[in-house]
N, CA, C and O atoms as a MOPAC input file, in Angstrom:
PM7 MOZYME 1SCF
protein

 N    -42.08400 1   219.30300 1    40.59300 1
 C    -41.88100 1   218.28800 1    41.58900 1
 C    -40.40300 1   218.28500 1    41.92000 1
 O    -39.56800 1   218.14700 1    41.02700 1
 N    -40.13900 1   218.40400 1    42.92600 1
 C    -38.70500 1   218.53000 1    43.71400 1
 C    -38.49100 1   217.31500 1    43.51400 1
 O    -39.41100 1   216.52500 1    43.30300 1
 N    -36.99200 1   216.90500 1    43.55500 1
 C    -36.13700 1   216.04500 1    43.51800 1
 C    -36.32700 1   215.06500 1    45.17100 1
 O    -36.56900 1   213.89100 1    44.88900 1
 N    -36.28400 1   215.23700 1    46.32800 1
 C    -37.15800 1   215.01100 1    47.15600 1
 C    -38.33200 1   214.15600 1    47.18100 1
 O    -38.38600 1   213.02100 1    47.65500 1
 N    -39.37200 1   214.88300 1    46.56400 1
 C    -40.91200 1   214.12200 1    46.62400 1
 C    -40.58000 1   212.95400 1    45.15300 1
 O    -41.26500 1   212.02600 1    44.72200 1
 N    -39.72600 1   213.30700 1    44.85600 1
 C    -39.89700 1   212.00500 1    43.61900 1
 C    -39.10000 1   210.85900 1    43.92100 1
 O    -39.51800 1   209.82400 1    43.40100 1
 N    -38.05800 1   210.75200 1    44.62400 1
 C    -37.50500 1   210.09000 1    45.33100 1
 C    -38.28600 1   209.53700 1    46.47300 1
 O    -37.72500 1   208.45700 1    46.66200 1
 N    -39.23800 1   209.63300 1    47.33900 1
 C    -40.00500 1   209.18000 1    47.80900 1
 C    -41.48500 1   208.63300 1    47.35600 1
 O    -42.23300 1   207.83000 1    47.91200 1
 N    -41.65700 1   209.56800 1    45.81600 1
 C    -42.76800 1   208.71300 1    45.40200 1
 C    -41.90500 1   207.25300 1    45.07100 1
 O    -42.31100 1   206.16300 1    45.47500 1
 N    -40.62500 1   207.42900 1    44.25300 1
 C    -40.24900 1   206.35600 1    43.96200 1
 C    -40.47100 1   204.88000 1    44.69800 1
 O    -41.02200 1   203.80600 1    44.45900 1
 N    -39.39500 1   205.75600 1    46.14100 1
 C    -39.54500 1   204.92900 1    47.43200 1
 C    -40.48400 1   204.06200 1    47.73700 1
 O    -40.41300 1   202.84100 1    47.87000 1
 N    -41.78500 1   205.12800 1    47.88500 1
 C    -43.10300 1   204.40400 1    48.21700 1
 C    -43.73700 1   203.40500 1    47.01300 1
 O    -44.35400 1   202.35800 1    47.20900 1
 N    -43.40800 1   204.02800 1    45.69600 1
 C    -43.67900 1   203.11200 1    44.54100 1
 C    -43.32500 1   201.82400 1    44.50000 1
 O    -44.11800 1   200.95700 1    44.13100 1
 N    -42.04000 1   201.55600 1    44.89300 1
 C    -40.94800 1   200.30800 1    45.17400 1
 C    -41.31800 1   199.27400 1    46.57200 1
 O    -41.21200 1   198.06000 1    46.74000 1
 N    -41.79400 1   200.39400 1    47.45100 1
 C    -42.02800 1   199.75000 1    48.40600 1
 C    -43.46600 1   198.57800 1    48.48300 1
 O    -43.54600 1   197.52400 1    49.11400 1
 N    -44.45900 1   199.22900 1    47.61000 1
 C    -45.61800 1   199.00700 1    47.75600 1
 C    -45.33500 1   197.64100 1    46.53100 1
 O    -45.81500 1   196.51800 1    46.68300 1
 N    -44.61200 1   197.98100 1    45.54400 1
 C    -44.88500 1   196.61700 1    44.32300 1
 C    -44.14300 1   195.55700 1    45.19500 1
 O    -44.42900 1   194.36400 1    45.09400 1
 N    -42.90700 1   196.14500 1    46.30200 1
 C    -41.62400 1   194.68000 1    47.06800 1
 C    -43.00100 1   193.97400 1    47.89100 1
 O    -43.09900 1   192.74700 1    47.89800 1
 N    -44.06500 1   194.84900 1    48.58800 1
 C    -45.40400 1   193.94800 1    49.08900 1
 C    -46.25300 1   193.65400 1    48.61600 1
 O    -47.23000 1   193.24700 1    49.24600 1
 N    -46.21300 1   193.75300 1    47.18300 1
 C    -47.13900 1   193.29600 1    46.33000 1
 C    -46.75900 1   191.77300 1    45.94200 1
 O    -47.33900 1   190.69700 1    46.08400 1
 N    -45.94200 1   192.03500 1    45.57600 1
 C    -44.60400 1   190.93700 1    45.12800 1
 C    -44.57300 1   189.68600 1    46.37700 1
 O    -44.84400 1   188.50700 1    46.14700 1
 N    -44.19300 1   190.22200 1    47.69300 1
 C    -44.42800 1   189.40200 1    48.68700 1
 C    -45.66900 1   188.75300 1    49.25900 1
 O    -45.87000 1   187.70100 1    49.86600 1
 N    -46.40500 1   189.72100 1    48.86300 1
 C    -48.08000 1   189.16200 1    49.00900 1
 C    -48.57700 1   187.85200 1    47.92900 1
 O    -49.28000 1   186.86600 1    48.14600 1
 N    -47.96400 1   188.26900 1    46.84900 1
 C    -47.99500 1   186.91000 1    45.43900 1
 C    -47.87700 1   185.81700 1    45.73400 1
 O    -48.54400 1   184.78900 1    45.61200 1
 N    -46.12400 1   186.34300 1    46.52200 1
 C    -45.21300 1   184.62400 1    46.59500 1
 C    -46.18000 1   184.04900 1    48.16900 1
 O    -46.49100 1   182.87200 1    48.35200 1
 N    -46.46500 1   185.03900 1    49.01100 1
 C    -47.39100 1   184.05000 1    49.84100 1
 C    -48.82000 1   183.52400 1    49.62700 1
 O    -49.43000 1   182.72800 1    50.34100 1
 N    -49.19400 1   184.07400 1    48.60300 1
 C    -50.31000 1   183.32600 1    48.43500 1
 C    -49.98100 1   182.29100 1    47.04100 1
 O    -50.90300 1   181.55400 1    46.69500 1
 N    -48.91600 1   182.25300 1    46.40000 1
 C    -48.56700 1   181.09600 1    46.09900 1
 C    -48.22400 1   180.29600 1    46.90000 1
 O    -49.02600 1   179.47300 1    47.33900 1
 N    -46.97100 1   180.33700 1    47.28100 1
 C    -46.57700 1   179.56100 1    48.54000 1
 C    -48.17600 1   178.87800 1    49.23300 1
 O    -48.34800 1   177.66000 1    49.17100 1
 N    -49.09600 1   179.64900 1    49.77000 1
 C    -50.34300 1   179.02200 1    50.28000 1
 C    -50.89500 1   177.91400 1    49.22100 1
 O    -50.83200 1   176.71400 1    49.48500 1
 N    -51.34700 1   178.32400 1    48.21100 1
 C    -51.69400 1   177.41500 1    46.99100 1
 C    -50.77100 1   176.18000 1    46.85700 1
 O    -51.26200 1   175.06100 1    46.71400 1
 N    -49.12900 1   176.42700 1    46.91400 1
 C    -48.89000 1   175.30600 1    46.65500 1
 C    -48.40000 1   174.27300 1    47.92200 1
 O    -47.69800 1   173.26200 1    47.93200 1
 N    -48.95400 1   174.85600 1    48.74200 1
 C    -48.88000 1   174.01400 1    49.92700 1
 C    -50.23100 1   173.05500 1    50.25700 1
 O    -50.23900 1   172.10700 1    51.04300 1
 N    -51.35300 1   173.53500 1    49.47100 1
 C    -52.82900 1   173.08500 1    49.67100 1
 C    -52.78800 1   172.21700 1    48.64800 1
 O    -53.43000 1   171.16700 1    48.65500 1
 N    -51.89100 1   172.65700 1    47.51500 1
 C    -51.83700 1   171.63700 1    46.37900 1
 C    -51.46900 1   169.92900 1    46.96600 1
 O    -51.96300 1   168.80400 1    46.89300 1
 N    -50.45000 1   170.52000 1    47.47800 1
 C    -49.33400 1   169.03900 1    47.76800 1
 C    -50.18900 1   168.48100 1    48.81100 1
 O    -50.59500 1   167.32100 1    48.74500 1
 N    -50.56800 1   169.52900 1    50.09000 1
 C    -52.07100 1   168.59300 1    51.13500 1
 C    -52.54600 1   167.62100 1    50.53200 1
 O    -52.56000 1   166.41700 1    50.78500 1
 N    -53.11700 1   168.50500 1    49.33300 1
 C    -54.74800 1   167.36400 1    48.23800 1
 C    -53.88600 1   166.21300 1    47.49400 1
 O    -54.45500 1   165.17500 1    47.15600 1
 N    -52.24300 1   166.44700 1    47.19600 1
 C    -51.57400 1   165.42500 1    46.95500 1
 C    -51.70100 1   164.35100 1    47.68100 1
 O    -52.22300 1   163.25300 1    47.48300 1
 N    -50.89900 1   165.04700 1    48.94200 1
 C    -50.75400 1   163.86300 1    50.07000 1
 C    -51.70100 1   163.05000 1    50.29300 1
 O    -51.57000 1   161.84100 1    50.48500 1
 N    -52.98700 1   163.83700 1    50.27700 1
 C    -54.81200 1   162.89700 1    50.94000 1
 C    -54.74700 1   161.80200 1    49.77500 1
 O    -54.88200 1   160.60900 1    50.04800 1
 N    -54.55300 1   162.21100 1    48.57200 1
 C    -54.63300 1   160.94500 1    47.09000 1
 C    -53.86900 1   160.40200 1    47.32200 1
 O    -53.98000 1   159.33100 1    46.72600 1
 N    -52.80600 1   160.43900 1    48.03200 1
 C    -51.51000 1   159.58000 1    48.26100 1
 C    -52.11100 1   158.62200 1    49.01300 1
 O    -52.19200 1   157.42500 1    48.73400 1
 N    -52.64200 1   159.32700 1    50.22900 1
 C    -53.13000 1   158.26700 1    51.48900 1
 C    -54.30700 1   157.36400 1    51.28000 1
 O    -54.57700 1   156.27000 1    51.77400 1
 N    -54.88200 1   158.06000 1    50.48100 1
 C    -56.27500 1   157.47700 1    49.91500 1
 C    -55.53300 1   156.08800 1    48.94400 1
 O    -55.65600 1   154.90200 1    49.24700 1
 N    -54.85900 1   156.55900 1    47.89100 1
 C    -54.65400 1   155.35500 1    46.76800 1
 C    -53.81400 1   154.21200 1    47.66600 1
 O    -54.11900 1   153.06600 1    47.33600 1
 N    -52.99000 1   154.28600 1    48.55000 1
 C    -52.37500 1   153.64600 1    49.56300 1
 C    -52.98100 1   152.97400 1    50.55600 1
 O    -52.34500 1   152.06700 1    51.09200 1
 N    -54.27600 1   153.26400 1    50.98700 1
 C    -54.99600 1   152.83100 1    51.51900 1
 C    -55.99100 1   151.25700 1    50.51500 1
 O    -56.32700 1   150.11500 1    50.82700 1
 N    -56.08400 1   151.94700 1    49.52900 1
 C    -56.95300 1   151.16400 1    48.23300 1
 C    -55.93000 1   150.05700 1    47.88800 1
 O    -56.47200 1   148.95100 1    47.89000 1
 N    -54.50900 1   150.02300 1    47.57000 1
 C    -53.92000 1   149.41700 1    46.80400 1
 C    -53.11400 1   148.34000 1    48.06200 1
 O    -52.42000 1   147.37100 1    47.75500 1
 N    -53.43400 1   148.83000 1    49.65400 1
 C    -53.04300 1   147.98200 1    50.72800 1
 C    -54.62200 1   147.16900 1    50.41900 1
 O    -54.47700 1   146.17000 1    49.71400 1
 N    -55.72500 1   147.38300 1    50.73800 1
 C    -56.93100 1   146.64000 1    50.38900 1
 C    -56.81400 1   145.47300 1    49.69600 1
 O    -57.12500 1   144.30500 1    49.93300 1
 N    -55.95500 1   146.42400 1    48.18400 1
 C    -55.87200 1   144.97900 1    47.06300 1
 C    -55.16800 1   144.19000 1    47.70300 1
 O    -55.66900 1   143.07300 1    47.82900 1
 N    -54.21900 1   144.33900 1    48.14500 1
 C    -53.03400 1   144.09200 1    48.28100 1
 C    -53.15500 1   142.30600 1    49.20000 1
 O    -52.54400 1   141.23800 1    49.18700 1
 N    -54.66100 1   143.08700 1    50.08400 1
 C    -55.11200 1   142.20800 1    50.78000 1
 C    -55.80600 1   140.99400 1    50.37200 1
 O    -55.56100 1   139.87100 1    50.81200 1
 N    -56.68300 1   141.29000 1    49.50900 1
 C    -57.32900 1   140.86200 1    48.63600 1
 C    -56.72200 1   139.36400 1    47.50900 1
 O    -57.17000 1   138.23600 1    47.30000 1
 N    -55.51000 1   140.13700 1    47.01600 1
 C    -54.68500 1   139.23200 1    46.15500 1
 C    -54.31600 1   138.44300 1    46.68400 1
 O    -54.55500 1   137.30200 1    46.28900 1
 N    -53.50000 1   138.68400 1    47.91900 1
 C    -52.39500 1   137.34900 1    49.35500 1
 C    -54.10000 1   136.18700 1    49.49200 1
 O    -54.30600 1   134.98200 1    49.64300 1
 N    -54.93600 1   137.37900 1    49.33600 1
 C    -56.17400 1   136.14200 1    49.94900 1
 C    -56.34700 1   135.27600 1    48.94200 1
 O    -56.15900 1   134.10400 1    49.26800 1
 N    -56.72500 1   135.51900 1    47.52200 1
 C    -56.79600 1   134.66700 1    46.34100 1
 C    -55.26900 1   133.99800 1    45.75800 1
 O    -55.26600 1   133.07100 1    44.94900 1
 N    -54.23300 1   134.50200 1    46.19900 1
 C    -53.21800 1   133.56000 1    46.21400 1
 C    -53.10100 1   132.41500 1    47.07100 1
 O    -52.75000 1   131.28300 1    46.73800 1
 N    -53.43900 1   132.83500 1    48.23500 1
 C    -53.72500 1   131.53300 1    48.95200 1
 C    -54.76700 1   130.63700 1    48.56300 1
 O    -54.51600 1   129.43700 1    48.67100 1
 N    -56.05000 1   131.03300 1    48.06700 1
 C    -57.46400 1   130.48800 1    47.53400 1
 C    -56.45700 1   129.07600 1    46.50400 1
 O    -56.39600 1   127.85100 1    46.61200 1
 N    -55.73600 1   130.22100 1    45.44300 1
 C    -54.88900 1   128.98700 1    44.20800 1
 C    -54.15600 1   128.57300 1    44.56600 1
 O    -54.11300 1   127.41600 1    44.14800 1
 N    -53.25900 1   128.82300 1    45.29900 1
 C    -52.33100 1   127.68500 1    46.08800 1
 C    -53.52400 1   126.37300 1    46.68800 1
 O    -53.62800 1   125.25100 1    46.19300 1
 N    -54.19100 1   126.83000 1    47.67000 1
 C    -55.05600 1   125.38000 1    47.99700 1
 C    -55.87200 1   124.71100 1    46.72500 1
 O    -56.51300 1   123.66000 1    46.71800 1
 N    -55.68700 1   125.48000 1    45.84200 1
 C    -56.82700 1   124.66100 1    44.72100 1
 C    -55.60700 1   123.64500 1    44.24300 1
 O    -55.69400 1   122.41800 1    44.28400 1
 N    -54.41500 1   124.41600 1    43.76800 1
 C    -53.66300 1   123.80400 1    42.80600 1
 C    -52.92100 1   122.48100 1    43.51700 1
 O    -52.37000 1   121.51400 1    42.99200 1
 N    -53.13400 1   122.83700 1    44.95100 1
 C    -52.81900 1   121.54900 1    46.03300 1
 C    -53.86100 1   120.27000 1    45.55600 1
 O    -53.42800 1   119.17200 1    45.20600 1
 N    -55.20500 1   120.59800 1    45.60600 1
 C    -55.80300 1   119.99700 1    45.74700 1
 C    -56.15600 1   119.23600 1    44.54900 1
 O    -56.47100 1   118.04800 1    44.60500 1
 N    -56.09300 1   120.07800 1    43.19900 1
 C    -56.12300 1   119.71100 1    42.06600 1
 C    -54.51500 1   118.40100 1    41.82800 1
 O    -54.61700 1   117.46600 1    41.03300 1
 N    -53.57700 1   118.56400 1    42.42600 1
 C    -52.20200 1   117.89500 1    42.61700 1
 C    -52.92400 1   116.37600 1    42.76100 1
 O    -53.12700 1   115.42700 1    42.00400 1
 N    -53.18100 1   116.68200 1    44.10100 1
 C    -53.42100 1   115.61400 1    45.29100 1
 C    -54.98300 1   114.97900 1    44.06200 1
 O    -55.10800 1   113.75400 1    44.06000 1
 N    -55.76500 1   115.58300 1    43.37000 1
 C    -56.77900 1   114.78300 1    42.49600 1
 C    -55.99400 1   113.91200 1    41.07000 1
 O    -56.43000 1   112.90600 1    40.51000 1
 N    -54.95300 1   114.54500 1    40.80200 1
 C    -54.37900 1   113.83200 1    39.50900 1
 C    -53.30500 1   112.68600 1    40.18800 1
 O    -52.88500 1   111.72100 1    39.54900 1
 N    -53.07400 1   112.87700 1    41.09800 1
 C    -52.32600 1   112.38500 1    41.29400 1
 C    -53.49700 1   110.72400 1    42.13900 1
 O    -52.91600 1   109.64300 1    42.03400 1
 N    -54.35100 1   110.69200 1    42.56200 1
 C    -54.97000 1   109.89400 1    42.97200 1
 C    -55.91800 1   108.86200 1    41.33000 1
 O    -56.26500 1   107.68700 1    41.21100 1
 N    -55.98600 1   109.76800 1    40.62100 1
 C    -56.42500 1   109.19600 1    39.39300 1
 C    -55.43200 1   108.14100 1    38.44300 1
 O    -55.64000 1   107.16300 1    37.72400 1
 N    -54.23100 1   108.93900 1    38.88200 1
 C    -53.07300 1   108.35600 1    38.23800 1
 C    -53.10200 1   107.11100 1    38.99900 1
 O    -53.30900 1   106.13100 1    38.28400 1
 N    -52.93100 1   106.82500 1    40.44900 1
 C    -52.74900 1   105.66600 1    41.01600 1
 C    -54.09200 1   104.74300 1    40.61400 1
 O    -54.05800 1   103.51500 1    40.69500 1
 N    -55.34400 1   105.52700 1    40.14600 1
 C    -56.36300 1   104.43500 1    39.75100 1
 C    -56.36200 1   103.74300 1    38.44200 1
 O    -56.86300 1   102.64600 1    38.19500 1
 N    -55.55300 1   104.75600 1    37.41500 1
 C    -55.14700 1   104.60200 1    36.20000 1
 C    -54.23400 1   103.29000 1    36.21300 1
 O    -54.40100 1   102.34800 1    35.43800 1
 N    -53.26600 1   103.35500 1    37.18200 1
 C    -52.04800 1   102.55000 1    36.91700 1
 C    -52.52400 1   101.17500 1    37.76800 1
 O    -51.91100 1   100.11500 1    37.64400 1
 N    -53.50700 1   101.30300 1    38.50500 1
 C    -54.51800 1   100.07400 1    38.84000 1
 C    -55.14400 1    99.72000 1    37.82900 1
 O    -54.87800 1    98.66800 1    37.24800 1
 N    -55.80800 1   100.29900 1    37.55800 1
 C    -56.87900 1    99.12900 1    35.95800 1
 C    -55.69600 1    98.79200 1    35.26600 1
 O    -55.60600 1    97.60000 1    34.97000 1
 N    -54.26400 1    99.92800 1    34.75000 1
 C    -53.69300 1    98.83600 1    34.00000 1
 C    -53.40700 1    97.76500 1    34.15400 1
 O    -53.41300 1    97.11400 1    33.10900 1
 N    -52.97100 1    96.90000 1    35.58200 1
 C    -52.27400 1    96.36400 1    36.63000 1
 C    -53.51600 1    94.88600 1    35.92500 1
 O    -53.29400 1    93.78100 1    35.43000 1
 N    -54.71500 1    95.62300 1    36.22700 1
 C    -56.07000 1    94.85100 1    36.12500 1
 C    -56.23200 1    94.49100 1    34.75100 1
 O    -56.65900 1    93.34200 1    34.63700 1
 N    -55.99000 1    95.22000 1    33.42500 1
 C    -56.29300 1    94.65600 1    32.32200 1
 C    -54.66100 1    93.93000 1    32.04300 1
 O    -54.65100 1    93.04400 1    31.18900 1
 N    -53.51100 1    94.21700 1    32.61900 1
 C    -52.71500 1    93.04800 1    32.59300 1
 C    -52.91100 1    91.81300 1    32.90900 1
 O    -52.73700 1    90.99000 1    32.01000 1
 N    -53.26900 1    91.39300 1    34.07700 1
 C    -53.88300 1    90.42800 1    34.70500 1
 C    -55.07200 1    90.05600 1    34.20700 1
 O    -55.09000 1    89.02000 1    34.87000 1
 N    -56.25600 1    89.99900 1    33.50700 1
 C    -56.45100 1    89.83400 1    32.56800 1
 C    -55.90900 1    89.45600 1    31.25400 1
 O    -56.17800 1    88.30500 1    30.91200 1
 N    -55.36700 1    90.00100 1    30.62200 1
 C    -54.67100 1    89.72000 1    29.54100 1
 C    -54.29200 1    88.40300 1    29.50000 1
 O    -54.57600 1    87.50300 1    28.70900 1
 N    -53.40700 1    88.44700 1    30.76100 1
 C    -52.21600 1    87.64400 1    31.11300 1
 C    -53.06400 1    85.71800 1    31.48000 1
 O    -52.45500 1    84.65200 1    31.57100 1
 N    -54.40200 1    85.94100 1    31.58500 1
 C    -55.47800 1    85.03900 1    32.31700 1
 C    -56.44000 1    84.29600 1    30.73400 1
 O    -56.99900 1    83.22600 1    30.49100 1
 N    -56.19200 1    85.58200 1    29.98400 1
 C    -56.95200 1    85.00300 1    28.74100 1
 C    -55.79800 1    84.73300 1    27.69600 1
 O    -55.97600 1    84.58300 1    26.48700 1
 N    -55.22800 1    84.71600 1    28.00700 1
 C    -53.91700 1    84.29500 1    27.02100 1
 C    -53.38200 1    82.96300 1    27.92000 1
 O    -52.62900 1    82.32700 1    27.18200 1
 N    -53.45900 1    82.50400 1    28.84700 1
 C    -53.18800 1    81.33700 1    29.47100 1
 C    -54.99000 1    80.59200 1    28.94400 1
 O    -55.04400 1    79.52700 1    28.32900 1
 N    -56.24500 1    81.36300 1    29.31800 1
 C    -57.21200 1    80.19400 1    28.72400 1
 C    -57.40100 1    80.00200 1    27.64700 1
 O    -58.02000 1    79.01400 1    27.25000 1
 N    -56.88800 1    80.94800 1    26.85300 1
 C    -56.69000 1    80.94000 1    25.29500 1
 C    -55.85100 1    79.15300 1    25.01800 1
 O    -56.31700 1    78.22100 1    24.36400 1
 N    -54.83000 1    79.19400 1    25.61200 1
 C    -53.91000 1    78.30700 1    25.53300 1
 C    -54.52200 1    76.90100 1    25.98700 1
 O    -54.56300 1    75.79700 1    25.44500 1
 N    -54.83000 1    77.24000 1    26.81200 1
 C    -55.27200 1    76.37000 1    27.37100 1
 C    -56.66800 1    75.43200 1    26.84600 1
 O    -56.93300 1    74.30500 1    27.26500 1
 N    -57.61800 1    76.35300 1    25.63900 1
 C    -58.19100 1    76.02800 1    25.13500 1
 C    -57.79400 1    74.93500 1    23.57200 1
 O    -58.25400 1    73.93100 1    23.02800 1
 N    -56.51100 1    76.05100 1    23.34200 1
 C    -55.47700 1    75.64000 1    22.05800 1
 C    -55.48700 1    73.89000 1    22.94200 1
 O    -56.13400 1    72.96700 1    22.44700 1
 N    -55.02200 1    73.78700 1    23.69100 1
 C    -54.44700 1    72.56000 1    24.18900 1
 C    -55.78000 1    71.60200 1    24.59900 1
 O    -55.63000 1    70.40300 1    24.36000 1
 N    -56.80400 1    71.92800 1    25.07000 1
 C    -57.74900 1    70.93000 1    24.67100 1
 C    -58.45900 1    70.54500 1    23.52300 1
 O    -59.12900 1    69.51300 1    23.50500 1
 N    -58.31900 1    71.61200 1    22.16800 1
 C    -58.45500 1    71.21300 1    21.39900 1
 C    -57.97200 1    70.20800 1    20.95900 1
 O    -58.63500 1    69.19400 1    20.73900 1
 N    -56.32900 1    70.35000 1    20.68800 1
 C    -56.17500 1    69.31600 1    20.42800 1
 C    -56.14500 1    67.98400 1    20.57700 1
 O    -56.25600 1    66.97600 1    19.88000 1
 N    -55.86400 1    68.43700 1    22.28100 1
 C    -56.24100 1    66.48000 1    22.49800 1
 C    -57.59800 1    66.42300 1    21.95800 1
 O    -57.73400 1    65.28600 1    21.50500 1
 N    -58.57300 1    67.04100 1    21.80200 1
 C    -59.95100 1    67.10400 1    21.48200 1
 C    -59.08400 1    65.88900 1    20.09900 1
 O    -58.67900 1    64.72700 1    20.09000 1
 N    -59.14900 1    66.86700 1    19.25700 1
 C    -58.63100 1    66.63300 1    17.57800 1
 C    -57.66900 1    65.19600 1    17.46100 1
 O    -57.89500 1    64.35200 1    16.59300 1
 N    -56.46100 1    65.05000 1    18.56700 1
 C    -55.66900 1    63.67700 1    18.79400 1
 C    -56.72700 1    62.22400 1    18.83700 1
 O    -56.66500 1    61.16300 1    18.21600 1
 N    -57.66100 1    62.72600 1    19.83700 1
 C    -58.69300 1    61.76200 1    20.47100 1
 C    -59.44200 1    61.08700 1    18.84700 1
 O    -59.26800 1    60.02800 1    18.24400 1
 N    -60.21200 1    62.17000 1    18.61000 1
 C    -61.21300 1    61.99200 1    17.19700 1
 C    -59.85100 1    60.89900 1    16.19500 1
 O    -59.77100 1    59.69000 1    15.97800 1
 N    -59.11900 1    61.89400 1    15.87700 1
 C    -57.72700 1    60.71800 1    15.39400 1
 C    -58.03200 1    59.42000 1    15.73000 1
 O    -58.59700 1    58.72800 1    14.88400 1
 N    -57.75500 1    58.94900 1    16.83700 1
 C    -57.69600 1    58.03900 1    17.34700 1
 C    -58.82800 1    57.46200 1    17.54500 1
 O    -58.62900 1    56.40700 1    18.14700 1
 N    -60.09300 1    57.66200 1    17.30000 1
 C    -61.24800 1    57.01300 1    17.64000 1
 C    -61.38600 1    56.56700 1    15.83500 1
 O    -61.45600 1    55.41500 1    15.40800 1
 N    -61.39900 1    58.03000 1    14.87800 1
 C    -61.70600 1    57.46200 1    13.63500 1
 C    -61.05600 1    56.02600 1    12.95500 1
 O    -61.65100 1    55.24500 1    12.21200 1
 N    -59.66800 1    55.93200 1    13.44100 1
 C    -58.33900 1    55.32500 1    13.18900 1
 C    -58.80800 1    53.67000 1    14.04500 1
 O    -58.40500 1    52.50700 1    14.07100 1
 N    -59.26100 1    54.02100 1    14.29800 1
 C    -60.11100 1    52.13300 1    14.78800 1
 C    -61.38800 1    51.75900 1    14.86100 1
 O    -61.67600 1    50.60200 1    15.16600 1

């Protein structure tokens, strides 16, 4: 084999693995471009799902905001009924502790009287 033909097998040897080689990196290159596609779609997809929630939550935050309003606006109306009966068993109190007294005090004239009737 002449110096010549081996230098061109070389040639052609070199040439054929530099498009072998280039044929690789483009069909990697293809692969990892289809990769990152099927990325992107899970991207758009989970983004799509987590705007949904997203929707979802603002809606049940608002749901507990009106409850916890409303639950407010209920303790707070109990409280004013609370601080009425007390108002009411004061007044009371305040009514049997005057007829209490008031009983104290006819007793005794009750008890003065009898005095005074036994006593003559």
């Amino acid at each position: 084999m002449s110096f010549k033909e081996l230098c061109c097998k070389l040639g052609t040897e070199l040439d054929n693995e530099f498009i072998r080689l280039r044929a690789d990196q483009a069909e990697l290159g293809q692969q990892l471009t289809e990769r990152i596609n099927g990325v992107a779609n899970h991207v758009k997809i989970l983004d799509a799902k987590v705007t949904g929630l997203d929707a979802k939550v603002t809606v049940l935050d608002e749901r507990v905001t009106a409850l916890d309003a409303k639950i407010d606006t209920k303790f707070e109306e109990i409280d004013a009924r609370f601080e009425s009966i007390d108002n009411r068993f004061e007044t009371m109190d305040g009514k049997i502790n005057n007829l209490q007294g008031n009983q104290n005090e006819m007793m005794n004239i009750l008890i003065d009287i009898q005095g005074k009737v036994s006593a003559n």
